[in-house]
C-alpha positions in Angstrom: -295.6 -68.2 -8.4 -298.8 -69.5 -10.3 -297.0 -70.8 -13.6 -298.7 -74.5 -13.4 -301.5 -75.4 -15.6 -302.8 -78.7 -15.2 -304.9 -80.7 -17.8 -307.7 -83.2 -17.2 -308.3 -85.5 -20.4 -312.1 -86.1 -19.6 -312.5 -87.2 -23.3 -312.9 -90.9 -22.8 -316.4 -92.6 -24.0 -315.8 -95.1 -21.0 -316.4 -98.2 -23.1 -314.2 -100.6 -20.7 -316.7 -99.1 -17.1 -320.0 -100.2 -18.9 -318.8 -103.2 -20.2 -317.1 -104.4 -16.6 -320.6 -103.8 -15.1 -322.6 -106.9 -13.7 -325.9 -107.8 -14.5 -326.5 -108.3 -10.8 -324.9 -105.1 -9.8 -327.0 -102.1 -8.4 -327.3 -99.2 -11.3 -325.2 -96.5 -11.2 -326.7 -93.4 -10.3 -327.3 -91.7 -13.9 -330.4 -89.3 -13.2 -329.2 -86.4 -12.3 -326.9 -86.1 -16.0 -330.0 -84.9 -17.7 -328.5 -84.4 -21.3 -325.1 -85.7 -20.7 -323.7 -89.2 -21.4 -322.8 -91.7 -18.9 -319.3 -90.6 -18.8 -317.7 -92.3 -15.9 -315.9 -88.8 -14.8 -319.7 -87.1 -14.9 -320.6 -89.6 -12.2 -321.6 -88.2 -9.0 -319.0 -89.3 -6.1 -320.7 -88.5 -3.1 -322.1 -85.0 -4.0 -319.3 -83.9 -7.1 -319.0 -85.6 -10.6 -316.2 -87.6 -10.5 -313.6 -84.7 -12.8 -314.5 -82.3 -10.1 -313.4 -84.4 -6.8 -310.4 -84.7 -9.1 -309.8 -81.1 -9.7 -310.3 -80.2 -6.4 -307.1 -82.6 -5.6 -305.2 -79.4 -6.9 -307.5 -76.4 -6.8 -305.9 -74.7 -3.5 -302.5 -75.3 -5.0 -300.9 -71.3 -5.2 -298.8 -72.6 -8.3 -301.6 -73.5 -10.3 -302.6 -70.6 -13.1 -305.1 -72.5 -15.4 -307.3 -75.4 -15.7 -308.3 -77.1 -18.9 -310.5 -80.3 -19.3 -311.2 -81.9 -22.9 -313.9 -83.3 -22.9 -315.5 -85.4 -26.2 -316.9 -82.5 -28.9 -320.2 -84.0 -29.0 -320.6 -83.4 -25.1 -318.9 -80.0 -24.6 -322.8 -78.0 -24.9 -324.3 -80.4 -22.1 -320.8 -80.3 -20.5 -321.1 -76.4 -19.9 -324.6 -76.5 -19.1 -324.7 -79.1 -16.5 -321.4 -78.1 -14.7 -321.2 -74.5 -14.9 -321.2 -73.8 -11.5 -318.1 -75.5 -10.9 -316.5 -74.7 -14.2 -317.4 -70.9 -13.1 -315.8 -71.4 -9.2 -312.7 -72.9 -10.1 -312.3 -71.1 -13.6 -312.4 -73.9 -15.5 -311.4 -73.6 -19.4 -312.7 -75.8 -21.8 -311.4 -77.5 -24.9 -312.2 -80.4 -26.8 -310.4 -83.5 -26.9 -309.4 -86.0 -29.7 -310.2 -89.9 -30.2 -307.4 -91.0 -28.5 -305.6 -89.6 -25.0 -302.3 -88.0 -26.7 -304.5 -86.0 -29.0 -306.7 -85.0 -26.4 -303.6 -83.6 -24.5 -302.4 -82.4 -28.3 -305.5 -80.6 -28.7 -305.4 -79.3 -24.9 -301.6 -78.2 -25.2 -302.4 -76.4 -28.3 -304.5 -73.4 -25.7 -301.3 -72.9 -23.8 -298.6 -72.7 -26.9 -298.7 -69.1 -26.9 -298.5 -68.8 -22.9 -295.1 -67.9 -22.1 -296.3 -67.5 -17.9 -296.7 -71.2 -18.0 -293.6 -73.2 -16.9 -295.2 -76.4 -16.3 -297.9 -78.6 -17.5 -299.4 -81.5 -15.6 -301.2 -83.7 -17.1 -303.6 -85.9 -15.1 -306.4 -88.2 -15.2 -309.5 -86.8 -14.9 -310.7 -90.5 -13.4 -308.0 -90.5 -10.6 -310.3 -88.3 -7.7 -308.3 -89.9 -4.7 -304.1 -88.7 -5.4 -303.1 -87.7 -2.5 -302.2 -84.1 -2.0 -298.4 -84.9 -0.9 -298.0 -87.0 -4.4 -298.7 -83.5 -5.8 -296.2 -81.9 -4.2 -294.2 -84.4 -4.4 -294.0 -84.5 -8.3 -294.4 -81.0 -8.7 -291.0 -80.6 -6.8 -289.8 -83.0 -9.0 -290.3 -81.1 -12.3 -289.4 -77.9 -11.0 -285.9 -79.3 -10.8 -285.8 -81.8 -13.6 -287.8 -81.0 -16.2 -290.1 -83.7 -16.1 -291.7 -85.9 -13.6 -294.1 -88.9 -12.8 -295.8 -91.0 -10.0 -295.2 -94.6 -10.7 -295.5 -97.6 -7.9 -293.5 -101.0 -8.0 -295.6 -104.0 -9.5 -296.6 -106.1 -6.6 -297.9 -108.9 -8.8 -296.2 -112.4 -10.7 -296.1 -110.9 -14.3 -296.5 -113.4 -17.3 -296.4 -113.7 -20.7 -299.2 -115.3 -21.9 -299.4 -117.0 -25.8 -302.2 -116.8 -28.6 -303.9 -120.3 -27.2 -304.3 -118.3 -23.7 -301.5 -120.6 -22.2 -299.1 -118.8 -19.5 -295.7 -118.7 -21.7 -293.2 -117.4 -19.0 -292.8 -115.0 -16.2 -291.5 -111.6 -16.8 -288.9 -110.2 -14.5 -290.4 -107.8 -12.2 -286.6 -106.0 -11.1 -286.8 -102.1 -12.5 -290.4 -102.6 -13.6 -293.1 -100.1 -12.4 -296.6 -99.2 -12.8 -297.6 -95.1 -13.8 -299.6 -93.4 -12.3 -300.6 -89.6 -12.9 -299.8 -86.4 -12.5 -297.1 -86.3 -15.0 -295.6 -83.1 -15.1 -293.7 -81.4 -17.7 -291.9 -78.0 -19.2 -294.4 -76.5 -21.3 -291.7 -76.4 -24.3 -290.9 -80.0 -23.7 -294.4 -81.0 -23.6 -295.3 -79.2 -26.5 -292.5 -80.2 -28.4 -293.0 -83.8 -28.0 -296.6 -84.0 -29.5 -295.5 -81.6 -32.3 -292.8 -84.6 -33.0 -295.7 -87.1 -32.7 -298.0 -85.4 -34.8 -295.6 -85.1 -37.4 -294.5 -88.7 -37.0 -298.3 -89.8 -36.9 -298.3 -87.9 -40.6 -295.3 -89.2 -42.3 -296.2 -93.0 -41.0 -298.5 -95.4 -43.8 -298.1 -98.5 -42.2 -302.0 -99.5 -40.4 -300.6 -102.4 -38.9 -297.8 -100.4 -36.5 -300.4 -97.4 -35.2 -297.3 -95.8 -33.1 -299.6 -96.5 -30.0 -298.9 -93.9 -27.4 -299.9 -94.8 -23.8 -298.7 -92.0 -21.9 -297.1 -88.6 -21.9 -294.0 -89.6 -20.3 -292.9 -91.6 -23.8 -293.5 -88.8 -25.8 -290.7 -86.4 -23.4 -288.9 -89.2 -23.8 -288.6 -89.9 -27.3 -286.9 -86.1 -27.5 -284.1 -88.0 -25.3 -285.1 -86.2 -22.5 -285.1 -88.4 -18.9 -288.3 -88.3 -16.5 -287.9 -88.8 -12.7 -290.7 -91.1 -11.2 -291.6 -90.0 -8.4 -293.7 -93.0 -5.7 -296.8 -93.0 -6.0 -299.9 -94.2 -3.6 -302.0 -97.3 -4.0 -304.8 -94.9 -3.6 -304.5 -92.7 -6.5 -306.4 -95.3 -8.6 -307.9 -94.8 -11.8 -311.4 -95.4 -12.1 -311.8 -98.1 -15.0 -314.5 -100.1 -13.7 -317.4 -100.0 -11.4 -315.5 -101.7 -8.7 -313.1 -99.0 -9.3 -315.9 -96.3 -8.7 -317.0 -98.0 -5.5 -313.5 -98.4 -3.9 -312.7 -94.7 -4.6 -316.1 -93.9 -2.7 -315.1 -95.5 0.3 -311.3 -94.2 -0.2 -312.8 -90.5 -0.1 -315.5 -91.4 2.7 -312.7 -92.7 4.9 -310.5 -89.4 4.5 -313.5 -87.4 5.4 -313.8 -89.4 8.3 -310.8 -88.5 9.6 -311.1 -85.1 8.9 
């Protein structure tokens, strides 16, 4: 049954990849953009931009009905331009995103509200080309029978708090703590529901100094009282923040094909 649709926030202005490059590092490979901004998802990875080795995680998938990346407003012209071969072959809709990620999702959620064939949303990030197809299906299951679902992994490293002098101020327990990962994957109404509740929280609250920071989708579900499963996830399905990132998801993707 194709009742998925999965969302790829591609809205990001990738401040924290430019800024982690090294003066001594080779240049990225920008040329062929032509219009478009650096965007770290517009990147070519080894013949495809970086969004599409991402969608193509999921394209086969015979549950998935629609696609929708939000990409920044200002880009959306050169967006369609430049890509619209793959936008065309993997019928790609597109919608623009917000300043931060839950608007962006917000703004994305808002084409499906009136799609009553869609059961599920997953949300994923557009930067994450290398999730492996079996953390799909995984989650996907997942959903199906909960409601909502997530890829997390157990935090391998010592955790510490660390005061304003820069001083390490104790170790936080590591017991029950992990690290998410995406897809996370929702009931449309839930989904839906839970960023109408933020928008209207976001509306009602005055106070600068507490911004109700939202880091992921999964806090949102939750806040209706509603419990996610996490699913494991995979040390591969890295997000691409910096250029090191970039380079170890290259040879992640290069090795796969190798085996192939």
């Amino acid at each position: 049954m194709r009742d998925i649709a999965l969302i790829l926030p591609a809205a990001g202005r990738s401040t924290r990849f430019h800024a982690g490059r090294h003066p001594e590092t080779a240049p990225l490979d920008t040329h062929a953009l032509d219009d478009l901004p650096p965007r770290k998802v517009f990147l070519d990875l080894d013949g495809a931009a970086v969004w599409v080795r991402t969608l193509t995680r999921f394209a086969n998938r015979p549950d998935l009905a629609r696609v929708l990346v939000a990409v920044c407003p200002e880009d959306r012209s050169a967006f369609e331009r430049h890509f619209a071969i793959p936008l065309k072959t993997f019928g790609v809709e597109v919608v623009e995103g917000g300043a931060e990620r839950f608007e962006t999702v917000a703004r994305a959620l808002d084409h499906l509200r009136d799609d009553p064939t869609i059961a599920l949303v997953a949300v994923h990030d557009a930067a994450r080309p290398c999730v492996p197809p079996d953390r799909i299906e995984a989650v996907f299951q997942a959903a199906r029978h909960c409601g909502a679902a997530a890829l997390a992994v157990p935090v391998a490293d010592t955790l510490r708090r660390i005061d304003a002098e820069g001083f390490a101020a104790g170790v936080i327990d590591r017991t029950g703590v992990v690290a998410m990962q995406t897809p996370q994957v929702f009931r449309r109404d839930w989904l839906i529901e839970a960023h109408d509740r933020h928008r209207q929280r976001l509306a009602n609250h005055h106070d600068t100094a507490d911004p109700l920071a939202v880091t992921d989708d999964v806090q949102l579900v939750e806040a209706l009282g509603k419990r996610c499963a996490l699913v494991p996830g995979h040390p591969a399905n890295l997000k691409i923040t910096t250029p090191r990132d970039f380079e170890l998801a290259r040879a992640l993707l290069r090795a796969e094909t190798s085996v192939l």
